[in-house]
N, C-alpha and C positions, 0 to 999 in steps of 0.2 A: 560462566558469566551470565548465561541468560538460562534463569533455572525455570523449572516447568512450574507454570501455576502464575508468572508474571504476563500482565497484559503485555508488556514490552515483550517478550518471548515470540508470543502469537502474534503483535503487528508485526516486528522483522522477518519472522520465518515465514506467516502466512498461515500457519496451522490453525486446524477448528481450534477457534476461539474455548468451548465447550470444554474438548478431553486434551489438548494440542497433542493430538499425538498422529496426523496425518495433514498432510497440505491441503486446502484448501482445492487446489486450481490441481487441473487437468496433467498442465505441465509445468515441474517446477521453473524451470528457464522464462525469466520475463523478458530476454533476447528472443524470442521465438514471436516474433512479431504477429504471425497469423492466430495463435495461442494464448495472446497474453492475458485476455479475460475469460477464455473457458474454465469453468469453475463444474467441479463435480458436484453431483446435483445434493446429495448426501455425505455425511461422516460415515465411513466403512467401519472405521470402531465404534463410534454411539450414536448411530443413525443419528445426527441432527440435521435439521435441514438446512442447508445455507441462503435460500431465498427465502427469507421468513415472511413475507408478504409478495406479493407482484409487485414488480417494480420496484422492489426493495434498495437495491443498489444506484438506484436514480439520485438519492440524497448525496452519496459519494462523491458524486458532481462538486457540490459545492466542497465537501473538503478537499476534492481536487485544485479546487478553485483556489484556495487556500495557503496550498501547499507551493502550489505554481507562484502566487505571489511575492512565497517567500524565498524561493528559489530565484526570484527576478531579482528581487530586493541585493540577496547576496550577490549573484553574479555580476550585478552594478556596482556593488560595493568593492570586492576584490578587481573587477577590471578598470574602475575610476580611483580609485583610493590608494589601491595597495601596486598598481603596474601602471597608474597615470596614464590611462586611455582618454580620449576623447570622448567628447557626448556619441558622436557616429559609431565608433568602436567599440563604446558600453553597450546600445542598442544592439551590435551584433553578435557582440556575447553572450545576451539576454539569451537570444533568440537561438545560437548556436546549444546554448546549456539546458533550456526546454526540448528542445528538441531530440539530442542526447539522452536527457532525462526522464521523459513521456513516458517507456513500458515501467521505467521504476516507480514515477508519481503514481500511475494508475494503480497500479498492485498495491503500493502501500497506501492508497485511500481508500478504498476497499478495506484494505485492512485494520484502519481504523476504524472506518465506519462502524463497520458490523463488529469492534470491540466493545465500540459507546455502546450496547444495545446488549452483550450478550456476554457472561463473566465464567471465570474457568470452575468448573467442578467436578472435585478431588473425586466424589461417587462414582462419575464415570470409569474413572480408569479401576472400579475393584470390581468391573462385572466380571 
């Protein structure tokens, strides 16, 4: 389904962008809450670097930001629309489903982020 060389591949899995053929982060598990943005400093297969600047990953923030919205958006949607909750009871589903959601948001804006910026190449993987 998610064949190598698709951006979609490397934002869900998390693999360098670059070769996708190792993760990203330290530890794959985004439940490992003390771990969830240790990021290995280089690609073990095609040395790239994954902090292509300082503070590179500070823009991430706003696709965070983004992302969380759109996740508020829906979880007001299905808890007011679809199961007729209240204003009070939408507000706490919001807030129940970010919460829940947080090591996933992060990881996956991250993983977009650094996709806008960086596209997969076939060269790597015939060293």
């Amino acid at each position: 389904m998610l064949k190598k060389g698709s951006k979609l591949n490397s934002i869900l899995t998390g693999s360098c962008p670059k070769c996708q053929n190792e993760s990203m982060y330290s530890d794959k598990n985004p439940l490992h809450l003390t771990n969830v943005l240790k990021m290995n400093e280089n690609c073990s297969h095609c040395g790239f670097k994954y902090q292509i600047e300082p503070s590179f990953f500070y823009g991430a923030m706003y696709v965070s930001y983004g992302l969380n919205v759109a996740v508020g958006i829906a979880a007001f949607i299905v808890s007011f629309v679809f199961f007729g909750a209240n204003i009070e009871q939408s507000f706490i589903a919001i807030v129940v489903t970010l919460i829940l959601l947080f090591p996933f948001v992060l990881r996956l804006s991250r993983n977009l982020y650094i996709n806008m910026f960086v596209s997969y190449d076939p060269e790597t993987n015939r060293k």
